[in-house]
C-alpha positions in Angstrom: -17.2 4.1 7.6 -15.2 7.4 6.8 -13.1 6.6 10.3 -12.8 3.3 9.0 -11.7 4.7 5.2 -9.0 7.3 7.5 -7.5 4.5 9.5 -6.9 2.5 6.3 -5.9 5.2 4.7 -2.9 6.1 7.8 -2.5 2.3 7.7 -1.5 2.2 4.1 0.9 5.3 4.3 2.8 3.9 7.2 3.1 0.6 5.2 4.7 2.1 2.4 7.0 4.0 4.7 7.9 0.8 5.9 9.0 -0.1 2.5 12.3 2.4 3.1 13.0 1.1 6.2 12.7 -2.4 5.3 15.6 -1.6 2.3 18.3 -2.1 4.8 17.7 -5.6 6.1 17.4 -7.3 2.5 15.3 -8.6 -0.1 12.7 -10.9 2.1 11.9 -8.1 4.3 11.6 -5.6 1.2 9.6 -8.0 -0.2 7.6 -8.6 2.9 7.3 -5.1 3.2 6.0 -4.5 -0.8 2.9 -7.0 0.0 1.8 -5.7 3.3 2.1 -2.1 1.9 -0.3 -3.5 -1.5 -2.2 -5.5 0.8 -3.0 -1.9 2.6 -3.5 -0.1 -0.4 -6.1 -2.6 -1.5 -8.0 -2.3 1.8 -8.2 1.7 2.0 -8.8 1.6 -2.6 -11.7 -0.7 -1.0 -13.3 1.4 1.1 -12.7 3.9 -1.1 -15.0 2.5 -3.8 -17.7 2.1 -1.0 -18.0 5.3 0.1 -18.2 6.6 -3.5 -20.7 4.2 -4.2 -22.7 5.5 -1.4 -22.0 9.3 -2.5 -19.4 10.2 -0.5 -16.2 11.6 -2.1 -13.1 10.6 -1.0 -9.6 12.1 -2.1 -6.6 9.7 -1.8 -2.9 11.4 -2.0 -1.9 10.7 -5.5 1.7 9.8 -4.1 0.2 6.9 -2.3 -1.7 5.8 -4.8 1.3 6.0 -7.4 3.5 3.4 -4.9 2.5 0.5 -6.5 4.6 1.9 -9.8 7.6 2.7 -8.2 8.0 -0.3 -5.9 6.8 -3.8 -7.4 3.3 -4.6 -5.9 2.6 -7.5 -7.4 5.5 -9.6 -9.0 8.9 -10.4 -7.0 11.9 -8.1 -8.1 13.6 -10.6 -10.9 17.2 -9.1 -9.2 16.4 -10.6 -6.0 16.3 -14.9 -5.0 13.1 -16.1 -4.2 13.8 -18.1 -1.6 
């Protein structure tokens, strides 16, 4: 389950990373990018919590976890069309 926690833990960084990249081609790819990236942080918060419920600590990097306030996680940017 700790491989399992590291993997989702990569996975998430990458996805936020992704985030940058996906700037440059526009607001459905940003936005695209924004859910796959919370959708990621969700999975590796989630294994997380079960490893700490099983006594195992587990540090995630602050930065990561601090993504969903600097990019929208959750809500569509109101400056961009949903379309």
């Amino acid at each position: 389950m700790i491989a399992t926690f590291k993997r989702a833990e990569a996975d998430a960084a990458h996805k936020f990373g992704l985030i940058k990249v996906a700037a440059q081609k526009g607001p459905k790819a940003i936005q695209a990018a924004v859910d796959a990236a919370t959708k990621a942080a969700k999975r590796r918060d989630s294994y997380a919590k079960k490893l700490d419920a099983l006594g195992v600590s587990v540090k995630t990097d602050d930065a990561q976890a601090g993504q969903c306030a600097q990019y929208p996680c959750e809500q569509s940017d109101p400056g961009y069309p949903d379309a």
